[in-house]
GUMITOR-470793 format. One line per 3 residues: number of its first residue (from 1); for each residue x, y, z of C-alpha. Coordinates in steps of 0.5 Angstrom, whole numbers. Example, Ala and Ser with C-alpha at 12.3 -4.5 7.8 and 13.67 -1.06 7.14 Angstrom:
<rs>
1> 25,-9,16; 27,-2,14
</rs>
This chain:
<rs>
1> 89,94,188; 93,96,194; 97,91,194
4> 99,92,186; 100,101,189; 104,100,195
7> 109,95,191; 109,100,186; 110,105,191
10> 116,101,194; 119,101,187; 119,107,186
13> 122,109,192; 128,105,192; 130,107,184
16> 129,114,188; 134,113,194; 139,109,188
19> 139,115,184; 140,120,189; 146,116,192
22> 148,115,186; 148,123,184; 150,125,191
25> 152,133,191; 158,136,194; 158,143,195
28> 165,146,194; 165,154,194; 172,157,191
31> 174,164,194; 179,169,191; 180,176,192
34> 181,178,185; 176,182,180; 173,178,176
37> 176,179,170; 184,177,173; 186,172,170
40> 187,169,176; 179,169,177; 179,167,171
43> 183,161,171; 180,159,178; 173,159,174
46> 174,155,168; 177,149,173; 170,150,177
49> 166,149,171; 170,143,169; 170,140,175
52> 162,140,176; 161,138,169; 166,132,168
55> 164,130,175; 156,129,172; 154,135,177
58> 155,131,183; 161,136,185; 157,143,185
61> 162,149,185; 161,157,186; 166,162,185
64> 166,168,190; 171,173,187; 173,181,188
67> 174,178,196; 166,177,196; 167,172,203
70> 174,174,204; 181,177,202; 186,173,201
73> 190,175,207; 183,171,212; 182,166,207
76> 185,159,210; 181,161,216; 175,160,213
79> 178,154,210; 180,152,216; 172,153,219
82> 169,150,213; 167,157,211; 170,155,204
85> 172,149,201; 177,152,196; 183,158,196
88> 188,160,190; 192,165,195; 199,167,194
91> 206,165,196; 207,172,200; 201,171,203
94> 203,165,207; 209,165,209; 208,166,216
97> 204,159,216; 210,157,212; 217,161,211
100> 219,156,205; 213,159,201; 220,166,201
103> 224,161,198; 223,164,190; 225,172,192
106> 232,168,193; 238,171,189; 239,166,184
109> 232,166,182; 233,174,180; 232,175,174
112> 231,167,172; 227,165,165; 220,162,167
115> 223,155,165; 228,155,171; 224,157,177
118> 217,152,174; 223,146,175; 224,149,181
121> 217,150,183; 214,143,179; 220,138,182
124> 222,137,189; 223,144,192; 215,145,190
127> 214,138,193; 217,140,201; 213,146,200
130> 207,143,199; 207,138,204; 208,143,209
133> 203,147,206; 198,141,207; 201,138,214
136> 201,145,217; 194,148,213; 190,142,213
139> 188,142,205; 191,137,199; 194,141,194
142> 191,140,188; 198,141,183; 202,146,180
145> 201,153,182; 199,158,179; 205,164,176
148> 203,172,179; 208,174,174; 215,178,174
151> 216,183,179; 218,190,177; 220,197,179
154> 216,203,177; 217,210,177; 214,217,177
157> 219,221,175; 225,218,174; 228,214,166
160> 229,207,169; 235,205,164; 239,200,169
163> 239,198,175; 244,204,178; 237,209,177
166> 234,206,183; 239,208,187; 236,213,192
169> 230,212,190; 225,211,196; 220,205,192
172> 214,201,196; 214,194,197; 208,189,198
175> 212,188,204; 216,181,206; 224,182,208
178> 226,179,202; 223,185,197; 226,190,203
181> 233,186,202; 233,188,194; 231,194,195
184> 237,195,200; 241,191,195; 240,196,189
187> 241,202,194; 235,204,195; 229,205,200
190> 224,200,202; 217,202,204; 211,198,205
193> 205,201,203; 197,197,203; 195,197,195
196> 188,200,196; 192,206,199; 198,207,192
199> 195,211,187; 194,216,192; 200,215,196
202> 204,216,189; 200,222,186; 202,225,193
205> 208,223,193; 210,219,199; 215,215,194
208> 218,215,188; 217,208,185; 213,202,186
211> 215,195,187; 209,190,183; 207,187,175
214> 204,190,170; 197,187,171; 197,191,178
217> 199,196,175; 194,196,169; 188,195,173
220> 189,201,177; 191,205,172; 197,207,176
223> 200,212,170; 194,216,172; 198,217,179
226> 204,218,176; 207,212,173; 212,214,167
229> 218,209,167; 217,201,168; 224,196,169
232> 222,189,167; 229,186,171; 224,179,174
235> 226,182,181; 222,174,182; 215,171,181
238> 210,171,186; 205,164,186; 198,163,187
241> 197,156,190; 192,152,188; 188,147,195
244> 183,145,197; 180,144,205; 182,137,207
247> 176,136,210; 172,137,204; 177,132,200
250> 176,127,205; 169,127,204; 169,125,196
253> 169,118,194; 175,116,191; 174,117,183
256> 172,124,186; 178,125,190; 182,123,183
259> 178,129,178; 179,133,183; 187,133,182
262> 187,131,175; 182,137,172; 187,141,175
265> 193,138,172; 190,137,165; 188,145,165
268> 194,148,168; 199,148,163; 194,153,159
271> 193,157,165; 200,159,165; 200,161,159
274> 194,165,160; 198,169,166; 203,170,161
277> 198,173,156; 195,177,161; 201,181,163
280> 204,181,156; 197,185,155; 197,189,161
283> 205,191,159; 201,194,151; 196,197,155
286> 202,201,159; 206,203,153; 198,205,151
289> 197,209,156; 205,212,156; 208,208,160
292> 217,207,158; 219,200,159; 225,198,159
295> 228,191,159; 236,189,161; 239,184,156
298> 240,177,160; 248,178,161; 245,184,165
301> 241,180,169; 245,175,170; 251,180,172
304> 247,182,176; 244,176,179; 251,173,180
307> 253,179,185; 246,178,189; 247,171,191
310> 254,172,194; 249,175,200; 244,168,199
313> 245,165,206; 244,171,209; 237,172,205
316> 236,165,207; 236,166,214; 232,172,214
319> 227,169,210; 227,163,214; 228,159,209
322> 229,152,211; 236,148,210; 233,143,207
325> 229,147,201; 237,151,201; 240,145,200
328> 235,143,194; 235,149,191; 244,149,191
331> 243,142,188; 239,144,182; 243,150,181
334> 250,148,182; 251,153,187; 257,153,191
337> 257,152,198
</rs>
């Protein structure tokens, strides 16, 4: 009998063993700074909760949102000290690790339809800048980015009907030279300013208009600060970069390395379009809320765009952005040298 129990015992112990290799657990933990009902959080949600199932559970996810482990601004050091597995930051936010990340707030991309800049970001220009991102950050980047959405201009006193109004106007930024050269280039005055601290700034009048997207500026409720006028004249689109710490990545068997990349690029598309919906929504909410908005005819744009982008390789410098991204972006427009 101890015989049959201790070969029992073996058995069971092995099958055990087999199934716990089998069913090994990843822990990846995903950090936005966001509230939970962004549509970034949202988006980064989904993608967790289908990653966990798809992988059987060998892969466990979590989502800490509203900056719970940390804002934006820290967060690839903690993916660097493994404090977290997985960042969504913005493109503005990593500009100083990689310059190429500016290239968007670029002259020939003001006032472009989505279309243009996705081929942009999608096709060689995104890939020079992911793989310095990689190289540079220690991540893999998991696909397409994520669109923030057109960057506008708001106003508390002042009807915003062309680009002329602006003019005078001293209109706070999130910061970065190439926002502070459209602001110049529009004659108007450039300010940066933390978000946390508008609202109160604005009902103070310390500027007369604000530089950001309709998302932003419905969560905050800003028409209670002041906000009466917005011109949607797509100053350009700010992207959320999707990417995973590449210690975590090469800790994954092959088939988990290939879900981890192909969840990503099988939801994007829909997730863009979320984006999309989630500003639409904010702009009704504005309107709602006594909002005027005001949109220029695209041979406005285009009018205006065209003057912009005599001063391009001059932006390009301040912006550090580098000769190969440059070039990339002349060929894909067919810019002149």
């Amino acid at each position: 009998m101890r015989r049959v129990a201790a070969v029992v015992i073996m058995s069971l112990a092995c099958i055990l063993s087999g199934h716990a290799s089998a069913e090994a657990q990843f822990k990846l933990r995903a950090s936005v700074d966001t509230s939970a009902t962004h549509a970034r959080t949202l988006a980064t949600a989904d993608y967790l909760k289908k990653l966990q199932e798809k992988s059987g559970g060998r892969i466990e996810t979590e989502l800490f949102h509203s900056g719970q482990l940390f804002r934006d601004r820290d967060v690839m050091k903690g993916v660097r000290q493994g404090a977290v597995e997985m960042a969504v930051p913005g493109t503005w936010l990593l500009t100083g690790l990689v310059s190429d990340t500016d290239a968007f707030l670029l002259p020939s991309f003001f006032g472009q339809p989505y279309p243009v800049v996705y081929a942009e970001a999608d096709g060689r220009v995104g890939k020079i800048i992911n793989d310095k991102l990689e190289q540079k950050l220690g991540v893999k980047v998991l696909g397409p980015w994520l669109p923030l959405g057109y960057q506008s201009v708001y106003s508390t006193g002042k009807s915003l009907k062309s680009l002329d109004d602006l003019a005078g106007m001293k209109i706070r930024t999130p910061g970065g030279a190439g926002l502070e050269e459209h602001a110049r280039f529009f004659n108007a005055k450039p300010l940066t300013v933390a978000w946390p601290d508008v609202p109160l700034a604005l009902s103070q009048g310390m500027f007369d208009g604000i530089s950001a997207t309709h998302e932003s500026v419905a969560s905050a409720k800003l028409w209670e600060s002041g906000i009466k006028y917005s011109y949607e004249y797509r100053e350009y689109i700010g992207f959320y970069v999707p990417m995973v710490s590449e210690s975590f990545y090469n800790k994954l068997p092959p088939d988990l390395q290939a879900l981890v990349v192909s969840v990503w690029n099988e939801n994007v598309a829909d997730y863009r379009v979320r984006m999309r919906d989630a500003q639409d929504e904010a702009r009704r909410t504005m309107e709602k809320n006594g909002i005027v908005v005001t949109t220029p005819s695209e041979n406005e744009l285009v009018a205006v765009r065209g003057k912009m982008i005599a001063s391009q390789d001059k932006i390009a410098k301040i912006l550090r952005v580098s000769p190969e991204v440059q070039q990339q972006i002349k060929a894909d427009m067919h810019l002149a040298e």
